[in-house]
C-alpha positions in Angstrom: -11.0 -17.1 7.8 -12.5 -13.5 8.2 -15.6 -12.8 8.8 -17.8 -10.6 6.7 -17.3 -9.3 3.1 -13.5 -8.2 2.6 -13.5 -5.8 -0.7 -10.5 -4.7 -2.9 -10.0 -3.0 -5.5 -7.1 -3.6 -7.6 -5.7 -0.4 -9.9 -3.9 -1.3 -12.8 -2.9 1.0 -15.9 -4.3 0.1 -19.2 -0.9 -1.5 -20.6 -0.9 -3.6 -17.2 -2.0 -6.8 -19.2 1.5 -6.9 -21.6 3.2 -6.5 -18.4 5.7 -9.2 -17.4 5.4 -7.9 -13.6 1.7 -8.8 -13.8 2.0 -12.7 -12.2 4.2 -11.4 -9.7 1.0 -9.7 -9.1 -1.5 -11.7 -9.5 0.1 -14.4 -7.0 0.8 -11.8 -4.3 -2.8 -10.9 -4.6 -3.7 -14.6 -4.8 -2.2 -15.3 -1.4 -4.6 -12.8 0.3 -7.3 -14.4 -1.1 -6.4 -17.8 -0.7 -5.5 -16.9 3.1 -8.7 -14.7 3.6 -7.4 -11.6 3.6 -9.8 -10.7 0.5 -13.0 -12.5 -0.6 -14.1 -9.6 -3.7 -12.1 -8.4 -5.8 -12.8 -5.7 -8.4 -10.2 -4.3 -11.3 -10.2 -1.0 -12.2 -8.2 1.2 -14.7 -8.5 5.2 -15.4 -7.7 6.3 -19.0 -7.4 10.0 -20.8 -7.5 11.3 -24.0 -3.6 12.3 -23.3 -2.7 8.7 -23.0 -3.2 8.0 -26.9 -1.1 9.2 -29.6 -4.8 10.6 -31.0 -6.5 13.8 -31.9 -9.6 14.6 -29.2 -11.8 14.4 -32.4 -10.1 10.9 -33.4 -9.8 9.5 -29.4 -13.9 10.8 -29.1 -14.7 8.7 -32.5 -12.6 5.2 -31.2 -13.4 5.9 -27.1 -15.7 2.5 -26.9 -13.3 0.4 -29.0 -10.4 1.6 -26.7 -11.9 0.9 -23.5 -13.1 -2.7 -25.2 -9.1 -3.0 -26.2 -8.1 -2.2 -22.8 -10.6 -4.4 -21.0 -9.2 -7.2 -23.2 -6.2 -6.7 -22.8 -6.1 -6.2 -19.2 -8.3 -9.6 -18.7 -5.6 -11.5 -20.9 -3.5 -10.1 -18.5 -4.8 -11.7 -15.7 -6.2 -14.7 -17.4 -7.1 -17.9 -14.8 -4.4 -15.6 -12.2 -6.4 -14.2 -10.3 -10.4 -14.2 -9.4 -11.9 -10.9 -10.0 -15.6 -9.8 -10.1 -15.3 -7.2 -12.9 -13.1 -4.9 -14.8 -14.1 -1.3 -15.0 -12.5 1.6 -16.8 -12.7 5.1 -15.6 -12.2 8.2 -17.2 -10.4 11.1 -15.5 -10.8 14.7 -16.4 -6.8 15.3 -16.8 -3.4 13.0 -16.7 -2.7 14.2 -13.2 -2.1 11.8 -10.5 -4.4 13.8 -8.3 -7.7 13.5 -10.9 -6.3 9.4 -11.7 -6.4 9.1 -8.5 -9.4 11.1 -7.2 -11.1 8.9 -10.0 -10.2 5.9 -8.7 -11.4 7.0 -5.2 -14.6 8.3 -6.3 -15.0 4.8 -7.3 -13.7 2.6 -4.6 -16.4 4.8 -2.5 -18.9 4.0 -4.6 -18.4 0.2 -4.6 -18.2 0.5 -1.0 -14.0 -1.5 -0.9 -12.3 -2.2 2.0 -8.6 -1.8 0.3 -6.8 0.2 -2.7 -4.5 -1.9 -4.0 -1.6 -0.9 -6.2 1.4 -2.8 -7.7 4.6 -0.8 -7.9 7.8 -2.3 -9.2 9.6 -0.9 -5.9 13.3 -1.5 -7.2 13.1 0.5 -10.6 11.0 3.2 -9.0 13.6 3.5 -6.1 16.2 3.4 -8.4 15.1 6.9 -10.4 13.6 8.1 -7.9 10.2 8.4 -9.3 7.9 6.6 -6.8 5.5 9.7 -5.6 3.3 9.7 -8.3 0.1 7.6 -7.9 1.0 5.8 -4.9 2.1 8.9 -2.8 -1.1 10.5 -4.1 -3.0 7.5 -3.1 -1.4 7.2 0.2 -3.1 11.3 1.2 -6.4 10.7 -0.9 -7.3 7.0 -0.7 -10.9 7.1 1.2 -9.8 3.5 2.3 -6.3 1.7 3.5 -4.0 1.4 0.7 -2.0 -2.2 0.0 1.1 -1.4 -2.2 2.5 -4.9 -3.8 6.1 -4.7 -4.9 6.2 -6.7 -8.1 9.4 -6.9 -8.3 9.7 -9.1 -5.5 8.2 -12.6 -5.9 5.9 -14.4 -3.3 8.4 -15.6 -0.7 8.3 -18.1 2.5 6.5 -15.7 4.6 3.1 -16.8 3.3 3.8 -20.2 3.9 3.8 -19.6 8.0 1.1 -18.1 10.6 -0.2 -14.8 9.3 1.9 -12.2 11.1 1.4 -8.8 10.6 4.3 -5.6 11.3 3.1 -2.3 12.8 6.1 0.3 12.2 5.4 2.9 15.4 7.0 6.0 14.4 7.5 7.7 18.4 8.2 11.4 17.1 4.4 11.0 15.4 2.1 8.1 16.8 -0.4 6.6 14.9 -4.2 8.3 15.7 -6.7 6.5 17.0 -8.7 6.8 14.1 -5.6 4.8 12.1 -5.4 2.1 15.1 -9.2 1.3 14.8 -8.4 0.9 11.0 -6.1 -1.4 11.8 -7.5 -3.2 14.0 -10.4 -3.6 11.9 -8.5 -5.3 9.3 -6.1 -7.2 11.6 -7.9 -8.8 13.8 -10.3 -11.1 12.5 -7.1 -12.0 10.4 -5.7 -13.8 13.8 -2.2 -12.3 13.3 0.8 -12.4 15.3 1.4 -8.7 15.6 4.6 -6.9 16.2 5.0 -3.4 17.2 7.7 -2.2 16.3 10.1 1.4 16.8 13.5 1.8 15.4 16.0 4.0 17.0 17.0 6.5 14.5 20.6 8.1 14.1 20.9 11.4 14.9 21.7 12.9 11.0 22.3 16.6 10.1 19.7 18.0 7.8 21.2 21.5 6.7 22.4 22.9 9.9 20.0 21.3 12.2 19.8 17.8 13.8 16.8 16.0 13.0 14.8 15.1 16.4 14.9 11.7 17.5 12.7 9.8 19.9 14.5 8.4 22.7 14.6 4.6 24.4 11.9 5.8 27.1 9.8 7.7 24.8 9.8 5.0 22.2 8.9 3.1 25.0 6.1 4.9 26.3 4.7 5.5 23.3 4.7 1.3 21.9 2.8 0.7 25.6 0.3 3.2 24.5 0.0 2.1 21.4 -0.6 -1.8 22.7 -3.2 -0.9 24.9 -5.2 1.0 22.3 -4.9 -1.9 20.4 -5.6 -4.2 23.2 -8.6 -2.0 23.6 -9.7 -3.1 20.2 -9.6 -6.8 20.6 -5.9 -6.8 19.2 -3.1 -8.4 21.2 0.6 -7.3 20.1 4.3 -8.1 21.3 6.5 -4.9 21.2 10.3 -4.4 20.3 12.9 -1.3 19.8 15.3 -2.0 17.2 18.6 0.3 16.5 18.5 1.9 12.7 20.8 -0.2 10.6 21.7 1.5 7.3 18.3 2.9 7.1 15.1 2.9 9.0 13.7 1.4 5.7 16.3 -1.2 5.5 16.1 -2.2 9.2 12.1 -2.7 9.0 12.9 -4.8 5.5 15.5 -7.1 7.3 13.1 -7.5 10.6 10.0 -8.2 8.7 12.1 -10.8 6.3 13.6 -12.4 9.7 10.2 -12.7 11.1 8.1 -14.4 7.9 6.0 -11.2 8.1 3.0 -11.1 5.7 2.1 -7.3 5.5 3.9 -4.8 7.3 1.6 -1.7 7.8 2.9 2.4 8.2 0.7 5.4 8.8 0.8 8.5 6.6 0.0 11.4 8.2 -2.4 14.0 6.3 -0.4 16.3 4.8 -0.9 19.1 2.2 0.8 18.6 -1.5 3.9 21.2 -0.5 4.6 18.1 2.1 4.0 15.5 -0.1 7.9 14.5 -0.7 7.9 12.9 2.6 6.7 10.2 1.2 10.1 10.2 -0.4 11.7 9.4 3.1 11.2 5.8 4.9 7.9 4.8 3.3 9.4 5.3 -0.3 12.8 3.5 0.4 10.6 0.7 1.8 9.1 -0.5 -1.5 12.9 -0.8 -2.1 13.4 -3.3 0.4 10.4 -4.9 1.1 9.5 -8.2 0.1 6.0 -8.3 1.4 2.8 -6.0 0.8 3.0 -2.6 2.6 -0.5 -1.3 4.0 -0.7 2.6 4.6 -3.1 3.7 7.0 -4.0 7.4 6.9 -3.6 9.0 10.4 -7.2 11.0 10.1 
């Protein structure tokens, strides 16, 4: 079991509670308690007047019944699910995802979590291409690790094995130190088996240029100095260099289902917003593939 207190804070919308995807959830979530990946877990939600099909004058008048009638609803919701100490609901200053989420943030600071954590129904977001939103947001202004569940994928074998825990290794940009620490932090108490893995991308033609591509050596170099910053943080890892199969995504997916992983974890470098499609790239097709919670690290 870990040691210490292990916070998270779980963000749901206000309609989460009629939401069939909520025991997929809930028993993802479970897991990590049960296993002692959390011990405290909070609920939180973030409403605005926008959200209502009310006047400002009418939405001012009802606001206490509505966040009463969204607490219900979202504790109905979870009903004997999940163990949670509270539910709160926030109120940001505008719809954006920038203010839900900087409300969220402001929040998960406050009550001092360890982990954001976000369900995302990976397969129908993937499918209209419409996952940035909150959880790209999230992934650049999160003050803590964020833990995306994929509802749409049910609790599988992997849980049901020693924990073992992924670390994607991306050559051509290596996780900071800063992210390692983080990772470490949350890893290693955890006893995991942890893999280290690279895969070997295909050279593809973006416009008229080749995107660059880390080699066998430099993949190489970089995994061994990535396991002995992690060694140097009481974290022991094996490494491995796969070939890109269909898609980075994909090949990560297939790997971590192969192995019984339990989490598999990316960094996300700190980017402005003109950069934030990235997110489109490998971490956003991975929601699409993955059958297991996906923990983002922020490089810095």
């Amino acid at each position: 079991m870990l040691q210490g207190m292990r916070r998270g804070m779980l963000a749901l919308n206000p309609m989460a509670g009629e939401s069939g995807s909520i025991e997929t959830l809930c028993e993802q979530v479970r897991h990590l308690q049960k296993d002692g990946f959390l011990n405290e877990l909070c609920v939180v939600s973030v409403v605005h007047k926008s959200y209502f099909p009310f006047s400002s004058e009418t939405y001012k008048e009802r606001h206490d019944e509505i966040v009463k009638d969204i607490e219900h609803s979202l504790a109905a919701g979870l009903k004997e699910r999940l163990e949670y100490q509270d539910i709160q609901i926030l109120e940001a200053p505008t719809s954006t995802d920038d203010d839900v989420v900087r409300t969220i943030s402001e929040w998960v600071f406050k009550k001092r979590t360890n982990f954001l954590i976000l369900g995302v129904h990976g397969h129908q977001n993937l499918a209209h291409g419409s996952l940035g939103g909150i959880p790209s947001t999230a992934s650049f202004l999160s003050p803590v690790p964020l833990l995306v569940i994929n509802v749409a994928e049910p609790v599988h074998e992997e849980f049901n094995s020693a924990p073992a825990v992924l670390l994607a290794v991306d050559a051509s940009e290596p996780p900071s130190l800063r992210a390692l620490r983080r990772f470490a932090k949350i890893i290693e108490p955890l006893k995991a088996r942890v893999q280290l893995v690279h895969i070997l991308r295909k050279r593809k033609l973006i416009g008229q240029r080749l995107r660059p591509v880390a080699n066998f050596d430099k993949a190489r170099r970089v995994l061994l100095e990535t396991a002995q910053q992690l060694q140097n943080f009481g974290v022991e890892c094996n490494m491995e260099i796969l070939k890109e199969q269909r898609s980075v995504a994909y090949t990560l997916a297939t790997y971590a289902e192969r192995n019984k992983i339990w989490i598999t974890a990316v960094t996300s470098p700190v980017r402005d917003i003109k950069h934030r499609l990235l997110w489109g790239s490998t971490t956003h097709s991975l929601l699409g593939h993955l059958k297991c919670p996906l923990l983002v690290l922020r490089t810095s």
